[in-house]
C-alpha positions in Angstrom: 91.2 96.9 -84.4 93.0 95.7 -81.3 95.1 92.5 -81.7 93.9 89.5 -80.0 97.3 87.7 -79.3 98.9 91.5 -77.5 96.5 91.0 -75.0 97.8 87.7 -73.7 100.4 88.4 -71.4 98.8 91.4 -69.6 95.7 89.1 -69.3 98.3 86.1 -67.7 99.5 89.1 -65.3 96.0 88.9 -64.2 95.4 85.3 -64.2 98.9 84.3 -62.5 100.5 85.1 -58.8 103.6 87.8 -59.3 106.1 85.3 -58.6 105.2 83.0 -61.1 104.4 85.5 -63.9 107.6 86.8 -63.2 109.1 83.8 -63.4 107.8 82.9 -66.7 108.1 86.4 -68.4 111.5 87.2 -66.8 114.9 86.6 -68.8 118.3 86.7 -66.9 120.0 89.1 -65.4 119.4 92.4 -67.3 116.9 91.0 -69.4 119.3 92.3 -72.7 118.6 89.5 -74.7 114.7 89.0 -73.8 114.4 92.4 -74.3 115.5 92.6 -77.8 113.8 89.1 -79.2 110.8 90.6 -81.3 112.0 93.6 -82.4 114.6 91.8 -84.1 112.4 89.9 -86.1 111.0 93.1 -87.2 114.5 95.0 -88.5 114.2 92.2 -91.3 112.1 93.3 -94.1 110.6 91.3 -96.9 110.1 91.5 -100.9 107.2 89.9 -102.0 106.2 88.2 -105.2 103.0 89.4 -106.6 101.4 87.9 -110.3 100.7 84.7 -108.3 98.2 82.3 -107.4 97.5 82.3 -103.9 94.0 80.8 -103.8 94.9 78.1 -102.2 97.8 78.3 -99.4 98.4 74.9 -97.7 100.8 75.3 -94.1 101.5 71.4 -94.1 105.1 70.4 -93.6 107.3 67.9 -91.9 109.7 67.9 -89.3 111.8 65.2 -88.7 109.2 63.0 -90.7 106.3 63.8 -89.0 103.3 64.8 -91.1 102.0 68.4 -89.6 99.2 70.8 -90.7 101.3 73.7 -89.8 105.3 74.6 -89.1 104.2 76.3 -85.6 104.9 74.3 -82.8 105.0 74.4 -79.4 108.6 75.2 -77.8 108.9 73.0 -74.0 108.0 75.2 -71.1 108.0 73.9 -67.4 105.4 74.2 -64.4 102.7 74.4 -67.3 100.3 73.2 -64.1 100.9 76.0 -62.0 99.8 78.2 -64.7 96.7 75.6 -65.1 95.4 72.9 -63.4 95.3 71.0 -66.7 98.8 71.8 -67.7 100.6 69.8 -70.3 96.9 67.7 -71.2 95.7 71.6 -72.1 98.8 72.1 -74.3 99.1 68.6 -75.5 95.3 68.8 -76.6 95.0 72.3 -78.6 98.4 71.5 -80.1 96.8 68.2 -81.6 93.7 70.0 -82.7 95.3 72.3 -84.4 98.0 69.8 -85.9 100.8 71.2 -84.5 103.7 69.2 -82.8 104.3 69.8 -78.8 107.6 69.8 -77.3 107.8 68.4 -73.4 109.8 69.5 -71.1 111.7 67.0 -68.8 110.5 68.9 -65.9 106.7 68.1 -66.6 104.0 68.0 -64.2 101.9 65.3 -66.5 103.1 61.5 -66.5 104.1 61.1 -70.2 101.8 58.2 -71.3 99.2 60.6 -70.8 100.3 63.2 -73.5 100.7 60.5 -75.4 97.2 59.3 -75.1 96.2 62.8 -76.3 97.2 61.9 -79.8 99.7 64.8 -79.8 102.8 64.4 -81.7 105.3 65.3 -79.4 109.1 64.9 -78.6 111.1 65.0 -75.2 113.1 67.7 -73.9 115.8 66.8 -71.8 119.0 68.4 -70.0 122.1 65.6 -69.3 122.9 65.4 -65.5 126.7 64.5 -64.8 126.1 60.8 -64.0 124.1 60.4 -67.7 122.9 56.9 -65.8 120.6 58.8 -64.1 117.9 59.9 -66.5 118.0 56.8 -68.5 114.3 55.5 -66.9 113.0 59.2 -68.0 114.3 58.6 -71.5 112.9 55.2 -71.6 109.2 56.6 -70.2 109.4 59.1 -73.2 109.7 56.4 -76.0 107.3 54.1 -74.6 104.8 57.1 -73.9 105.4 57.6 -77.7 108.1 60.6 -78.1 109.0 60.9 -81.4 112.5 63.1 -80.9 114.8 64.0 -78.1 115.5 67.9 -78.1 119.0 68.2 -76.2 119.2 71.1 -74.6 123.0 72.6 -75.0 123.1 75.9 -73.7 122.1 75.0 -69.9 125.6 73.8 -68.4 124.6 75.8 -65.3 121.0 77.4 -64.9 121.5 81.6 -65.8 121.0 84.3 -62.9 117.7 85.7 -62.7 117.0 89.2 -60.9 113.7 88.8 -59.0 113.5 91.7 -56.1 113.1 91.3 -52.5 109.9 89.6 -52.6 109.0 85.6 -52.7 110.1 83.3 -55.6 108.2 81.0 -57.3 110.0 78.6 -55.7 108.5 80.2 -52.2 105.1 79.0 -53.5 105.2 76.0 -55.9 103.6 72.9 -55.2 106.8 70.5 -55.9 104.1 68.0 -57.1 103.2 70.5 -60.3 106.7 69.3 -62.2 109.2 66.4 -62.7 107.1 63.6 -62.2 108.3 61.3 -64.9 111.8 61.1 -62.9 112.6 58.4 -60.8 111.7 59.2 -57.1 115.0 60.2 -55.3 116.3 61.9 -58.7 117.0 65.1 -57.5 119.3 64.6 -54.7 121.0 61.7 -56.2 124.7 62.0 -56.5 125.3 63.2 -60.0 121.8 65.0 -60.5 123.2 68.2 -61.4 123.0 69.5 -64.8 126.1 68.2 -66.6 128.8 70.2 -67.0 130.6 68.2 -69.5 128.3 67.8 -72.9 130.0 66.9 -76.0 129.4 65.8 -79.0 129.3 62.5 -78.4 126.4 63.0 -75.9 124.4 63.4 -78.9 125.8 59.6 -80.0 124.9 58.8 -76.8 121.0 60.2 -76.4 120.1 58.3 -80.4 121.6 54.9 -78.9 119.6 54.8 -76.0 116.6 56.1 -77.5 116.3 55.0 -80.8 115.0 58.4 -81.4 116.5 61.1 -83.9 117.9 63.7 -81.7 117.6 68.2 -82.1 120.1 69.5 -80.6 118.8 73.4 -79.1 120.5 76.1 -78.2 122.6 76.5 -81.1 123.5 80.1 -82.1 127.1 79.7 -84.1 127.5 78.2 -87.4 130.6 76.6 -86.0 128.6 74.3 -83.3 125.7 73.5 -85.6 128.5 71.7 -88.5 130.0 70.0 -85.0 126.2 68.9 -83.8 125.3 68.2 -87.1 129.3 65.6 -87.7 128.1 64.0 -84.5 125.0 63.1 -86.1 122.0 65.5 -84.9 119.2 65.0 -87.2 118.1 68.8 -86.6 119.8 72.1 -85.2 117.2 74.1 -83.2 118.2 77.9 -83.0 117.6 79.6 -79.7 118.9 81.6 -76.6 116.7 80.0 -74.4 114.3 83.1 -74.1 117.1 85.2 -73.4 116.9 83.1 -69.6 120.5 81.5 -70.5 123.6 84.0 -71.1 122.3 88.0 -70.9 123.6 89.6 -74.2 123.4 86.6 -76.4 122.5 87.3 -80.0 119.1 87.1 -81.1 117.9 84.0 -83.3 116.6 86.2 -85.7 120.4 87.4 -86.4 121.6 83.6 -85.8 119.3 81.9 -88.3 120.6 82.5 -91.4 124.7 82.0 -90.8 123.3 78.7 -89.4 121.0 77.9 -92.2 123.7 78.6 -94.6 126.2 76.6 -92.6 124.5 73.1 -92.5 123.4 73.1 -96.4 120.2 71.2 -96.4 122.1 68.3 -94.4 119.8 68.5 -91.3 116.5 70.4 -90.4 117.2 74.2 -88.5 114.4 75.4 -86.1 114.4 78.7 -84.2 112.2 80.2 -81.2 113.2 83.7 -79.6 110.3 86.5 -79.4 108.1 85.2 -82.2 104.8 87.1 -81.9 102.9 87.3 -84.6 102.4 85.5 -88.6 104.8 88.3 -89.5 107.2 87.0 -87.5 106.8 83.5 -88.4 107.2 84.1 -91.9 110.5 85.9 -91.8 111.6 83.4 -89.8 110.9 80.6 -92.3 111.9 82.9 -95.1 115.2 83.2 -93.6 115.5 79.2 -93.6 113.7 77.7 -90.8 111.5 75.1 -91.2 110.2 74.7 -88.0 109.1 78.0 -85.9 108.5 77.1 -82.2 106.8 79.3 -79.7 107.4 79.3 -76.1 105.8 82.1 -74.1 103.0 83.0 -76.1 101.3 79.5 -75.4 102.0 79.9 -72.1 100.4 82.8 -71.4 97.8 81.3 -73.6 97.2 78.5 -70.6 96.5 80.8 -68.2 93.4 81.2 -70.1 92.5 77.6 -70.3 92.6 75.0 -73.1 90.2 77.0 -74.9 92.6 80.1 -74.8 95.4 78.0 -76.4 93.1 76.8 -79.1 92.5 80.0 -80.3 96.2 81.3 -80.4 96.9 78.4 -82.6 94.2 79.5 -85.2 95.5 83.4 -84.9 98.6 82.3 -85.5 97.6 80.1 -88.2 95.1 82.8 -89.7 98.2 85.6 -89.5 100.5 83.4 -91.5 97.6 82.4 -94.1 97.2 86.3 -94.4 101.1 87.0 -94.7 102.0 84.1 -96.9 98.5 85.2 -99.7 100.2 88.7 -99.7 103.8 87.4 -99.8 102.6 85.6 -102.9 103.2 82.7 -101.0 101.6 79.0 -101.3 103.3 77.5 -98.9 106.5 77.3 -96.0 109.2 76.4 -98.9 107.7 79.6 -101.4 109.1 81.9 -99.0 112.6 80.8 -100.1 114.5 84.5 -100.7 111.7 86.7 -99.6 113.9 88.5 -96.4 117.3 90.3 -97.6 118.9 89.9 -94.5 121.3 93.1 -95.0 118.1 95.5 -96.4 118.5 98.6 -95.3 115.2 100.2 -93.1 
């Protein structure tokens, strides 16, 4: 029986120019660390329970206080209307259908009051220029558009080489009009625009004041950083390499989650993306202590299919980890406390 959800990114090859597949399915330089993302979900194994009653399995959870039918959201992704004309509204919609929670990137293409309007929860991805001034109006759009969070992203000080060939980039081809328009006009060649340099922790201080807003911080893949995010008051640590798209030859979130889990004690909520395919995946990922699991290019490659596309990798997804959790002897997210031996020999 072929797999529904393996056919997505050959079918957004199809659907997509070169440049802007490649663009979205690329990671940097030698591609190390995107490479190795879903296989190392898979070196984990699991021990079920069995002798329990998994009639009923309920996927609802929280994150951050917000009341979701299911722990798989949506990670943020940019030029969402290149891919479709629709863009974020397509996203925003099927992720509210399916009661899912959508992350936005800064870099959007949609004005944020109307993913709001959607009825999507959603939060705010942002990156901190060097004059922090600067995207104070963006931030301020986002809570009165009716973000919920502010995911700041850590690991971006300067954007990672990518090897694309001799041909055109999507930059060659993009309408500049597809992204960014929640910034103040001028933004870009402001002085001061460039990604900052200089985070600390007290940018995270600093993001909560002006917003009001709990803040994630992502891009955490050391147990050191996440007790210094979490002292500087994150409310959540969110695991990731950025796709592998950041620093080639970083470790992979599925070896990162648990030191980090372990590290932060229950004080804040840890989430994790990185090459999660399948229920499978999603389940060893919230066996090993996550409590959110965010996806990033599988919905994506979902949109170039339409809103209709996205809808239905939501209910695969959800349909895989129904499956998995039943034969896990698993009711719900928290029962899969201890099923992954990290260590377990293949």
């Amino acid at each position: 029986m072929d797999r529904w959800l393996d056919g997505l990114k050959d079918a957004a090859r199809q659907a997509l120019s070169e440049p802007l597949f490649r663009y979205l399915s690329q990671g940097a330089r030698e591609g190390v660390s995107a490479g190795e993302a879903t296989a190392a979900w898979r070196r984990h194994r699991l021990r079920p329970h069995v002798l329990r009653d998994v009639t009923e399995v309920d996927l609802s959870t929280t994150l951050l206080g917000a009341e979701l039918a299911t722990p798989v959201g949506v990670a943020p992704t940019t030029l969402q209307r290149a891919v479709n004309p629709e863009g974020e509204l397509a996203m925003a919609r099927a992720a509210a259908d399916a009661g899912s929670l959508m992350v936005v990137s800064s870099n959007a293409g949609t004005p944020f009051t109307e993913i709001g309007e959607t009825g999507v929860t959603w939060w705010l991805q942002a990156y901190l220029p060097s004059d922090r001034t600067l995207i104070e109006p963006l931030l301020k759009r986002a809570v009165e558009a009716g973000a919920q969070a502010v995911v700041l992203t850590a690991d971006t000080p300067v954007v990672g080489t990518k090897y694309g060939g001799a041909g055109p980039t999507v930059w060659d081809e993009i309408d500049i009009d597809l992204l960014r328009v929640n910034f103040d006009d001028g933004y870009e060649t402001a002085p001061g625009s460039e990604k900052a340099t200089d985070l600390g922790p007290h940018d995270i201080g600093w993001v909560g004041e002006t917003t009001g807003l709990p803040v994630v911080v992502k891009g955490v893949l050391r147990a050191d950083d996440a007790n210094r995010c979490t002292q500087a008051g994150a409310r959540a640590i969110w695991v990731s390499n950025h796709g592998g798209r950041q620093l080639d030859r970083a470790v992979q979130t599925a070896t990162a989650l648990p030191d980090i889990v372990a590290a932060v004690s229950g004080d804040v909520e840890v989430y994790v993306d990185g090459g999660l395919r399948s229920g499978l995946d999603i389940l060893t990922a919230l066996a090993l202590g996550g409590r959110g699991v965010f996806l990033g290019r599988l919905p994506i490659y979902a949109l170039a299919g339409g809103e209709d596309a996205v809808r239905r990798m939501h209910a695969e997804i959800r349909r895989e980890l129904v499956e998995c959790l039943r034969l896990s002897g698993c009711r719900t997210p928290a029962d899969t406390e201890g099923l992954v031996s990290p260590g377990l020999p293949l």
